[in-house]
N, CA, C and O atoms as CSV, one atom per row, in Angstrom:
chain,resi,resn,atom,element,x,y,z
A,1,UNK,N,N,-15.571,-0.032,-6.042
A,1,UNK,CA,C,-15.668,-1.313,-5.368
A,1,UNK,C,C,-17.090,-1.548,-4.866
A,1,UNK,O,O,-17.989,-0.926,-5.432
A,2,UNK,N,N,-17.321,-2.180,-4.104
A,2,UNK,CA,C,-18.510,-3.149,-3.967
A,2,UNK,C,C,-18.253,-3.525,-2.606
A,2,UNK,O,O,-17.191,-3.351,-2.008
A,3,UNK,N,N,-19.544,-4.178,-2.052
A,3,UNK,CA,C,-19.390,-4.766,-0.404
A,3,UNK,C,C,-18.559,-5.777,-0.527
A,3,UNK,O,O,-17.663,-5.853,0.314
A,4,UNK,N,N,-18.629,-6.719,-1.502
A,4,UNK,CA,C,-18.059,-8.080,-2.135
A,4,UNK,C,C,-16.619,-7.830,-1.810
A,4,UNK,O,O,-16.298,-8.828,-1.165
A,5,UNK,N,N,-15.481,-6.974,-1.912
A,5,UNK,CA,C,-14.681,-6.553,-2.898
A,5,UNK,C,C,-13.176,-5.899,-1.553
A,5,UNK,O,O,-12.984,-4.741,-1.183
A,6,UNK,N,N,-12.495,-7.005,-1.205
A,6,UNK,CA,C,-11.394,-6.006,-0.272
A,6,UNK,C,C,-10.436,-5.917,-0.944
A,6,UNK,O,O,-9.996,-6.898,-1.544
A,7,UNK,N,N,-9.823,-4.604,-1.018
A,7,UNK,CA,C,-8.013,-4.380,-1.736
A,7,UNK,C,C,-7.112,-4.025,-0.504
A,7,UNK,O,O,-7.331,-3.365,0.512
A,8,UNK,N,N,-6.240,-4.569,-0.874
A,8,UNK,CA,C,-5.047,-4.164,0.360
A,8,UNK,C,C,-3.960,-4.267,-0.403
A,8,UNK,O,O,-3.564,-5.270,-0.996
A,9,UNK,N,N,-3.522,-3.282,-0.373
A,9,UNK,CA,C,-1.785,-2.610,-0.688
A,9,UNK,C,C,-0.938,-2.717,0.486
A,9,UNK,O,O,-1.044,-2.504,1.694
A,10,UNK,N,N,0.124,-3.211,-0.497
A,10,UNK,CA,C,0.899,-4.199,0.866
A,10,UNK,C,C,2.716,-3.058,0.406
A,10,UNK,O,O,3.374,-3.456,-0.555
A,11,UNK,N,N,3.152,-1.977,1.087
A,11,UNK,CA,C,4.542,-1.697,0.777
A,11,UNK,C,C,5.124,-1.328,1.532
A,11,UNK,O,O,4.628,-1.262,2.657
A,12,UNK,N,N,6.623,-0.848,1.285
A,12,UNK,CA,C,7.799,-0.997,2.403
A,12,UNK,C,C,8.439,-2.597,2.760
A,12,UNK,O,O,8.842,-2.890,3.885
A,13,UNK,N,N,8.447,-3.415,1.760
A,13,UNK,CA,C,9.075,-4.461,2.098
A,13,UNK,C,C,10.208,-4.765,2.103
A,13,UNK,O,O,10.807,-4.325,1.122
A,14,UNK,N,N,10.832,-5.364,2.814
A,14,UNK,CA,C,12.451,-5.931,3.203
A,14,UNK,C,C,12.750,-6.528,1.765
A,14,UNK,O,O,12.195,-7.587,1.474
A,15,UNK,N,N,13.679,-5.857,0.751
A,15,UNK,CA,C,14.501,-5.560,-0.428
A,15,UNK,C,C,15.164,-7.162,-0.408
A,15,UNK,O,O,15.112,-7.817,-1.449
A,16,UNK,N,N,15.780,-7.741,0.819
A,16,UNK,CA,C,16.561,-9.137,1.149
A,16,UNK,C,C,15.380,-10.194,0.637
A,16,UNK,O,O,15.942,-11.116,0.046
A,17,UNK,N,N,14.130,-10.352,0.657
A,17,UNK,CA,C,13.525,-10.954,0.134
A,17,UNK,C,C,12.987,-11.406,-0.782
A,17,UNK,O,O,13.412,-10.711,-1.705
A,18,UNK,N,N,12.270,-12.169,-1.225
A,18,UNK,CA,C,12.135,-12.965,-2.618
A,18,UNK,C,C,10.912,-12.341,-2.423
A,18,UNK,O,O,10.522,-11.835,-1.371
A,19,UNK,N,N,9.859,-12.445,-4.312
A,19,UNK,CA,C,8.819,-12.003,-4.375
A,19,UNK,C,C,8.132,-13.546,-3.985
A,19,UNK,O,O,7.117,-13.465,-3.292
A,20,UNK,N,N,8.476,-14.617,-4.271
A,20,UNK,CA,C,7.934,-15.934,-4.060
A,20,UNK,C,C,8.666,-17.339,-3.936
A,20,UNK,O,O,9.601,-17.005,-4.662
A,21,UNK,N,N,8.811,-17.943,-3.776
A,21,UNK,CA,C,9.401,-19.373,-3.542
A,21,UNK,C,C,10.549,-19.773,-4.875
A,21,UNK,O,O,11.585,-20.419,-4.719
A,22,UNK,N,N,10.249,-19.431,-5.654
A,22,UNK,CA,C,11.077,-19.301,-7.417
A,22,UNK,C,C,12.176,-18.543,-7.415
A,22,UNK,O,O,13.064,-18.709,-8.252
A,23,UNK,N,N,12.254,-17.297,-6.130
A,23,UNK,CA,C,13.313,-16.729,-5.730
A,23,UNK,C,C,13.152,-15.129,-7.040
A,23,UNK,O,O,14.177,-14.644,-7.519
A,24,UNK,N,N,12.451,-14.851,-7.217
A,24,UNK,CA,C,12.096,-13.535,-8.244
A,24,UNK,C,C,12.373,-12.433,-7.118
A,24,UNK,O,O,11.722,-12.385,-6.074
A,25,UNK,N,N,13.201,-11.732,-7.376
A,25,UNK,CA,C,14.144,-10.347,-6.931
A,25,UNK,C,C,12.548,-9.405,-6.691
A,25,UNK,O,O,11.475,-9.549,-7.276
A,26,UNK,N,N,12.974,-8.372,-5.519
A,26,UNK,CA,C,12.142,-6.854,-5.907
A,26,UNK,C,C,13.158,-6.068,-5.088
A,26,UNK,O,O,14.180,-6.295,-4.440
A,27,UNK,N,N,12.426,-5.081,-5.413
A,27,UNK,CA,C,13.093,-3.281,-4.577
A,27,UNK,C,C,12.559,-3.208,-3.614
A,27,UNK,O,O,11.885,-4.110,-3.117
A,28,UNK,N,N,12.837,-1.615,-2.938
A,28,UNK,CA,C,12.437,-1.378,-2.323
A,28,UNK,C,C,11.376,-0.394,-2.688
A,28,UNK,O,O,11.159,0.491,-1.860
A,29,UNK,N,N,10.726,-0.399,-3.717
A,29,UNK,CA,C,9.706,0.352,-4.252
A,29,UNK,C,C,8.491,-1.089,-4.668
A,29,UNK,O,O,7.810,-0.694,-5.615
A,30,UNK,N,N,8.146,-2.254,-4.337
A,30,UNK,CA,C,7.556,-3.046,-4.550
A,30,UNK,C,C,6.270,-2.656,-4.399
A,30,UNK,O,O,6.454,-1.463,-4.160
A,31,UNK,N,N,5.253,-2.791,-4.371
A,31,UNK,CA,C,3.828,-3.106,-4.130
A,31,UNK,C,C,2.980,-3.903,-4.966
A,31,UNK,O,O,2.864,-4.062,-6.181
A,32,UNK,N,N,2.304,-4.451,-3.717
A,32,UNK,CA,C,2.039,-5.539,-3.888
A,32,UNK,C,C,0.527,-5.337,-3.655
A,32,UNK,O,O,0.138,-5.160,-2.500
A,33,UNK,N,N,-0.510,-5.357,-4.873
A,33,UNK,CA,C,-2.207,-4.858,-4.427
A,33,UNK,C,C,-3.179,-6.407,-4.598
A,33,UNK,O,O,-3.439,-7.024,-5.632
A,34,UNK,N,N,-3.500,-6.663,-3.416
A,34,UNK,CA,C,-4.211,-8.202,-3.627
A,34,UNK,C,C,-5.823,-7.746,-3.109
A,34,UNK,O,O,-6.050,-7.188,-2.035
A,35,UNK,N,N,-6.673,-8.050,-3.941
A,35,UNK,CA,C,-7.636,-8.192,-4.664
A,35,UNK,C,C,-8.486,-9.254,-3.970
A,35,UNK,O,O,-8.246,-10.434,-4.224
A,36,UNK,N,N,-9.704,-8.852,-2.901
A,36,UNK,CA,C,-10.225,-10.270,-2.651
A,36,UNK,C,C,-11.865,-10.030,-2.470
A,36,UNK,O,O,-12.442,-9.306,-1.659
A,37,UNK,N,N,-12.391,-10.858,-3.470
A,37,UNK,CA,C,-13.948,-10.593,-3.814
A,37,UNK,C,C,-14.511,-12.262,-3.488
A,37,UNK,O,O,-13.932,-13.279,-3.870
A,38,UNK,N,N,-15.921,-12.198,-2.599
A,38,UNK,CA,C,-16.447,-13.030,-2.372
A,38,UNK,C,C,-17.056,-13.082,-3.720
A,38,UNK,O,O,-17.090,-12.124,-4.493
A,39,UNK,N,N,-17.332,-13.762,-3.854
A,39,UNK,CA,C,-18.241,-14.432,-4.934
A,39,UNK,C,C,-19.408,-15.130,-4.841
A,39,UNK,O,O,-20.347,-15.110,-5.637
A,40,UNK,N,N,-19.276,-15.907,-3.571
A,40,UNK,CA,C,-20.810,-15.933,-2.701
A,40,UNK,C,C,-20.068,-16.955,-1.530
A,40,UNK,O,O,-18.846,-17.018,-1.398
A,41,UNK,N,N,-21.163,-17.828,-0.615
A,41,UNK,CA,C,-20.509,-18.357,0.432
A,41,UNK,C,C,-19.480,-18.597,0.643
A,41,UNK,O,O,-18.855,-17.971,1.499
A,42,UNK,N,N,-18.802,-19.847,-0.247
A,42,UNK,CA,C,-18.377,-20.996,-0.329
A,42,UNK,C,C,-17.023,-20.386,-1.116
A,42,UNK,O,O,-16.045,-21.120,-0.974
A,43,UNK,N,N,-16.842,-19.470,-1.725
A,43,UNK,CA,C,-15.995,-19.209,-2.704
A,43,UNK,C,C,-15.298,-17.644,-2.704
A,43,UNK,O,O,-15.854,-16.742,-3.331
A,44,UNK,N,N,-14.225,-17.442,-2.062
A,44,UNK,CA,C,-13.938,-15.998,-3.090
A,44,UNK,C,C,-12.638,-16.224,-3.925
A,44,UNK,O,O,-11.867,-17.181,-3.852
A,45,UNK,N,N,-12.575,-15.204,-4.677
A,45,UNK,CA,C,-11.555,-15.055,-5.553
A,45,UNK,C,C,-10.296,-13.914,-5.596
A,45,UNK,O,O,-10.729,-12.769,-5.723
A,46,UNK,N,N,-9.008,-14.005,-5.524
A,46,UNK,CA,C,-7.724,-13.550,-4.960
A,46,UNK,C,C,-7.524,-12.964,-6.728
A,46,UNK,O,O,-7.755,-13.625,-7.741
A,47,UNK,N,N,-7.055,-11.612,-6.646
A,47,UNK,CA,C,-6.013,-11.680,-7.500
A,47,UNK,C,C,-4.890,-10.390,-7.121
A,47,UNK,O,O,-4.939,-9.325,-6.504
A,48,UNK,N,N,-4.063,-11.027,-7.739
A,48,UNK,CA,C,-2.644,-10.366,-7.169
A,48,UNK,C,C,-1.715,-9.544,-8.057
A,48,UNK,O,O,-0.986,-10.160,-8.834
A,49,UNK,N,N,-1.674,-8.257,-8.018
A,49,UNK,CA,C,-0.525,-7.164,-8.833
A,49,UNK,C,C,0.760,-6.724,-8.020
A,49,UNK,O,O,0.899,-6.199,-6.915
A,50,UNK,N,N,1.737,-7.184,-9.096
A,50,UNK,CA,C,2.990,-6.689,-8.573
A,50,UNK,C,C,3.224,-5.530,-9.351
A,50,UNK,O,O,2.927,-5.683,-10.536
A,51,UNK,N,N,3.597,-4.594,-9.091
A,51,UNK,CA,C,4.345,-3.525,-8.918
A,51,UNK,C,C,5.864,-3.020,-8.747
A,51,UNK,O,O,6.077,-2.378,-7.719
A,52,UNK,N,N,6.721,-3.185,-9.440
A,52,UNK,CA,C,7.952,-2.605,-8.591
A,52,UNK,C,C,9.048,-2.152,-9.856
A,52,UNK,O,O,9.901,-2.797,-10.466
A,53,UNK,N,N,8.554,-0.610,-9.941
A,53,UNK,CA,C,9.131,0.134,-11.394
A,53,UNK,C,C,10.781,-0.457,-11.451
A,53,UNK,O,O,11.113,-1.107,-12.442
A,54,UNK,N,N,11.719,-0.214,-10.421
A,54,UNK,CA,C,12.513,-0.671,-10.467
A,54,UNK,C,C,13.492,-2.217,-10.994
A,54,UNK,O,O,14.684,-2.236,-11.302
A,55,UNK,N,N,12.794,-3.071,-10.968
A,55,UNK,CA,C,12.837,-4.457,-11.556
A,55,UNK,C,C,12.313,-4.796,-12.526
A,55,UNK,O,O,12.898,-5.538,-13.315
A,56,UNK,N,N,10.451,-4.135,-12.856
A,56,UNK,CA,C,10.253,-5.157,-13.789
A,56,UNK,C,C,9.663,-4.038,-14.290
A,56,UNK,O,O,9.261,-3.114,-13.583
A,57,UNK,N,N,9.553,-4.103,-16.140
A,57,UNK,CA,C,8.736,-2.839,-16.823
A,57,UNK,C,C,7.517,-2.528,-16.886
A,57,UNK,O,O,7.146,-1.436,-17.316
A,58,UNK,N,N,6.937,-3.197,-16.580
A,58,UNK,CA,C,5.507,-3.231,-16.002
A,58,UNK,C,C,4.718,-4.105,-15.100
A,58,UNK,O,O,4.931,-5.311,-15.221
A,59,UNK,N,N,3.640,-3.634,-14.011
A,59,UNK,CA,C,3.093,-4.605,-13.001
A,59,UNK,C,C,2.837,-5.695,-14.340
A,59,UNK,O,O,2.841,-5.737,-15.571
A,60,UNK,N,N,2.656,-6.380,-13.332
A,60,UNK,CA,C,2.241,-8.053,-13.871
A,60,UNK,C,C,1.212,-8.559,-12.578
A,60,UNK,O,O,1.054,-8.008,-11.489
A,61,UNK,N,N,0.620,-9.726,-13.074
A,61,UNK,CA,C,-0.465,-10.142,-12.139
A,61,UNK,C,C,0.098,-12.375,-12.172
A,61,UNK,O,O,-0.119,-13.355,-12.884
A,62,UNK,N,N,0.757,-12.074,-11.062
A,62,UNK,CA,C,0.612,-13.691,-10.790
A,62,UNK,C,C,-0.624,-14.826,-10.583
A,62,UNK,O,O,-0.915,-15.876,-11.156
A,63,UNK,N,N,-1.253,-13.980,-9.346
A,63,UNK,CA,C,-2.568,-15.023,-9.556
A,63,UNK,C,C,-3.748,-13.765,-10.069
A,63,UNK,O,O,-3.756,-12.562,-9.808
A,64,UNK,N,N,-4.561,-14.477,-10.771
A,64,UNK,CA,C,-5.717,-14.286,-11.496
A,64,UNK,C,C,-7.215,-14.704,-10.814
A,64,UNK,O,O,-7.846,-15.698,-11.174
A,65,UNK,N,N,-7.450,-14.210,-10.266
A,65,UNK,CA,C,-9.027,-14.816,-9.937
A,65,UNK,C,C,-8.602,-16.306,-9.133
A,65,UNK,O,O,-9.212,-17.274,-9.585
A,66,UNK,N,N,-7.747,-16.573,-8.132
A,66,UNK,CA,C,-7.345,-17.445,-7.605
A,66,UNK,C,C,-8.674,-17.890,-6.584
A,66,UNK,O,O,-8.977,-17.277,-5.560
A,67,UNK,N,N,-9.393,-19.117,-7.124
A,67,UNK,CA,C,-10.110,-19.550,-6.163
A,67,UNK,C,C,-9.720,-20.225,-4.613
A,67,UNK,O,O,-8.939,-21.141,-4.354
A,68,UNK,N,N,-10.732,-19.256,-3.538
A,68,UNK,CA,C,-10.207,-20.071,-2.205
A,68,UNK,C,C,-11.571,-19.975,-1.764
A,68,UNK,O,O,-12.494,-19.160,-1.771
A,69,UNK,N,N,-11.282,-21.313,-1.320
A,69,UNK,CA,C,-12.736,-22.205,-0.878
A,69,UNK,C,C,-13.140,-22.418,0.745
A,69,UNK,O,O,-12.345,-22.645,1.657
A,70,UNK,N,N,-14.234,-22.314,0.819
A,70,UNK,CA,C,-14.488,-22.177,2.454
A,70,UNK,C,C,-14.239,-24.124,3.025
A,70,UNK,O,O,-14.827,-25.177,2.780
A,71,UNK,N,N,-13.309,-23.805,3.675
A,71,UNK,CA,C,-12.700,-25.152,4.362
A,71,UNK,C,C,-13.534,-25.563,5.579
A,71,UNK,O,O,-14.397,-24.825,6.055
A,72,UNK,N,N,-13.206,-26.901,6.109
A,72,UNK,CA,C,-13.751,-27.537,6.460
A,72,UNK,C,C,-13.302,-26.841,7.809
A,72,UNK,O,O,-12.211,-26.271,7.778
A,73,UNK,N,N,-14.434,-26.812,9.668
A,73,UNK,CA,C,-14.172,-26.701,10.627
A,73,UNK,C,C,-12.996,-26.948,11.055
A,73,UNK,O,O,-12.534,-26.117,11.836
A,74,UNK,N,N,-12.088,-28.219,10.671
A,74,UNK,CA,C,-11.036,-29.045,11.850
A,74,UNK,C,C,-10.124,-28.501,10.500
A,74,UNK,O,O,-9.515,-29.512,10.150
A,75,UNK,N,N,-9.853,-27.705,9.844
A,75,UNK,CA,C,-9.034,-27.146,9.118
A,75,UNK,C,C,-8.114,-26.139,9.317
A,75,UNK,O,O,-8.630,-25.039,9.120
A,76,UNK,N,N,-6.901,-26.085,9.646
A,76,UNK,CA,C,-6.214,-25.090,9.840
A,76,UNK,C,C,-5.479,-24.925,8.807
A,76,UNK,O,O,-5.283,-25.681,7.856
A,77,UNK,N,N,-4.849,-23.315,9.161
A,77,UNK,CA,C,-3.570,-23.137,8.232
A,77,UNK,C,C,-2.152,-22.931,8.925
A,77,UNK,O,O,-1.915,-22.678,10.106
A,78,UNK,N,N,-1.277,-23.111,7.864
A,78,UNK,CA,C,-0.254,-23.198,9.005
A,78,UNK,C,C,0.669,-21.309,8.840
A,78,UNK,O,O,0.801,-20.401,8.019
A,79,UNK,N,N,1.000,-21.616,10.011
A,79,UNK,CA,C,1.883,-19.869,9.478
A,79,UNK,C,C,3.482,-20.160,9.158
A,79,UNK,O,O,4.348,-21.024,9.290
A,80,UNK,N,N,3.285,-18.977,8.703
A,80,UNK,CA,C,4.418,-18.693,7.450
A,80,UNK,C,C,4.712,-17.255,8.136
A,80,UNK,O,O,3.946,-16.373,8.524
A,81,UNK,N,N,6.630,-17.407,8.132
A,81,UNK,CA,C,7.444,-16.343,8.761
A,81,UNK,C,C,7.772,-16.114,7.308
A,81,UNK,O,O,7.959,-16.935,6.411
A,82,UNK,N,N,7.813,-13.944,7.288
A,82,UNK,CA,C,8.622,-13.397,5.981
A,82,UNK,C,C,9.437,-13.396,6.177
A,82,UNK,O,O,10.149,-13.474,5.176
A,83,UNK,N,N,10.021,-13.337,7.210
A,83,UNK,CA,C,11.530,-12.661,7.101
A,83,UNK,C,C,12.416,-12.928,8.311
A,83,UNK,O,O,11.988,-12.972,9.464
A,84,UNK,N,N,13.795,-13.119,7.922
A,84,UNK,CA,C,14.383,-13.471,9.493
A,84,UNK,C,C,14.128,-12.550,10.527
A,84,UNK,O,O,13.443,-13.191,11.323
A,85,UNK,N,N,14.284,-11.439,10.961
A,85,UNK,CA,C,13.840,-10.822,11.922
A,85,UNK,C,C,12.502,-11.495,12.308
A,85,UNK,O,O,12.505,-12.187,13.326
A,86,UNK,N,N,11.335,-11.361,11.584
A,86,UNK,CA,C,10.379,-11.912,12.162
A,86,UNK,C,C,10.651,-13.511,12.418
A,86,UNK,O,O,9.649,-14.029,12.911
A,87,UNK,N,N,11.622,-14.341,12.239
A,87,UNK,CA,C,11.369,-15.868,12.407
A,87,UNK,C,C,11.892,-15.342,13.829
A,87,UNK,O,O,11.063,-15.423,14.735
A,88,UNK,N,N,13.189,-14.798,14.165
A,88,UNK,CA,C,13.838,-14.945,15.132
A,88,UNK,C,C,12.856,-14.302,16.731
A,88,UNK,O,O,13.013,-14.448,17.943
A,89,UNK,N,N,11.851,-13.570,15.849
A,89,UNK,CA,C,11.157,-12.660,17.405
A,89,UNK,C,C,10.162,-13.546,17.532
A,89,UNK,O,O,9.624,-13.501,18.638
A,90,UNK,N,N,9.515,-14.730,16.411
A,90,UNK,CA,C,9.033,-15.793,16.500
A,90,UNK,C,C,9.093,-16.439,17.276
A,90,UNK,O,O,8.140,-16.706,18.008
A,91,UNK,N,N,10.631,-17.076,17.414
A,91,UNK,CA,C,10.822,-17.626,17.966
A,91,UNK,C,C,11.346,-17.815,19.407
A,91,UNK,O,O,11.484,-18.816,20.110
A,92,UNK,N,N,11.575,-16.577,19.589
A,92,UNK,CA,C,12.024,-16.138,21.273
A,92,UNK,C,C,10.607,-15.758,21.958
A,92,UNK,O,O,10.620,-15.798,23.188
A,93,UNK,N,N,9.109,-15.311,21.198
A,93,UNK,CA,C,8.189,-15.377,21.975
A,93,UNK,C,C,7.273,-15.997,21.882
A,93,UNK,O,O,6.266,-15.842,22.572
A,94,UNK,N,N,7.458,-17.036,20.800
A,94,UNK,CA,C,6.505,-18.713,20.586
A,94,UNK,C,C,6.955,-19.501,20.390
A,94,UNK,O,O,6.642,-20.314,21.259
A,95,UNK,N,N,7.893,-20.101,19.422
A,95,UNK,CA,C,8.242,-21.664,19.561
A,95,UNK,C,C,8.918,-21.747,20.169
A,95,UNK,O,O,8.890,-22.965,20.349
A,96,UNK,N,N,9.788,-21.333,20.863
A,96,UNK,CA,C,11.362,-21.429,22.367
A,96,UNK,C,C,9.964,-22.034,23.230
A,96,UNK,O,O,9.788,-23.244,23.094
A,97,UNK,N,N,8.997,-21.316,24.071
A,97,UNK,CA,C,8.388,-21.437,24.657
A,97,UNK,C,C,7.435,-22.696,24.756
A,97,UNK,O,O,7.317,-23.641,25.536
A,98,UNK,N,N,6.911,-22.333,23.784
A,98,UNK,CA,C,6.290,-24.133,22.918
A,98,UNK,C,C,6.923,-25.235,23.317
A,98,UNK,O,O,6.298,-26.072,23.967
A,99,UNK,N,N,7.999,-25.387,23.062
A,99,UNK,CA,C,8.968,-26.238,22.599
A,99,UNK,C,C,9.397,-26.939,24.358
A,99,UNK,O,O,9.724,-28.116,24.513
A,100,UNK,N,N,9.322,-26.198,25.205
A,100,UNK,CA,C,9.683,-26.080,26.425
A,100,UNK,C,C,8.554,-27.317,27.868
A,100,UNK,O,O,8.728,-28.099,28.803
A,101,UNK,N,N,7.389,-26.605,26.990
A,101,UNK,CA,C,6.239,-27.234,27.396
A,101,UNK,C,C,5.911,-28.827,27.375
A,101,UNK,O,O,4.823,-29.239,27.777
């Protein structure tokens, strides 16, 4: 690797979950290695290997060199809960509270 260049291996994931929005099954042997290289300011590039001997016969790579672009100041993102446990502790120690205000 390179200064450019972060990998993070992502495993131990909750089996009840989808690999993505399309609803694609995994195990509990999943991993998930995402790939993130600047490319210079304004630009780096994502790519993503699944892993999970159990389901599928070989990793596969969903995104490819996925460009993400340096956004504007007044730009946010929004968050995203994985999993019910986490929506529900979510929500008993931020949006209950939020919501209240």
């Amino acid at each position: 690797m390179d200064d450019y260049t972060l990998v993070v291996d992502t495993v131990g994931l909750d089996e009840r979950t989808w690999i993505d929005n399309v609803g694609r099954p995994h195990s509990d042997e999943l991993k998930i290695e995402e790939t993130f290289h600047r490319v210079n300011h304004d630009l780096m590039e994502l790519t993503m290997t699944i892993t999970d001997p159990k389901m599928y016969p070989k990793p596969w790579v969903p995104l490819n060199k996925f460009p993400m672009r340096l956004q504007p100041a007044w730009f946010d993102i929004r968050e995203m809960i994985c999993s019910p446990s986490e929506a529900i502790e979510y929500n008993k120690t931020v949006a209950d509270q939020a919501a209240d205000k």
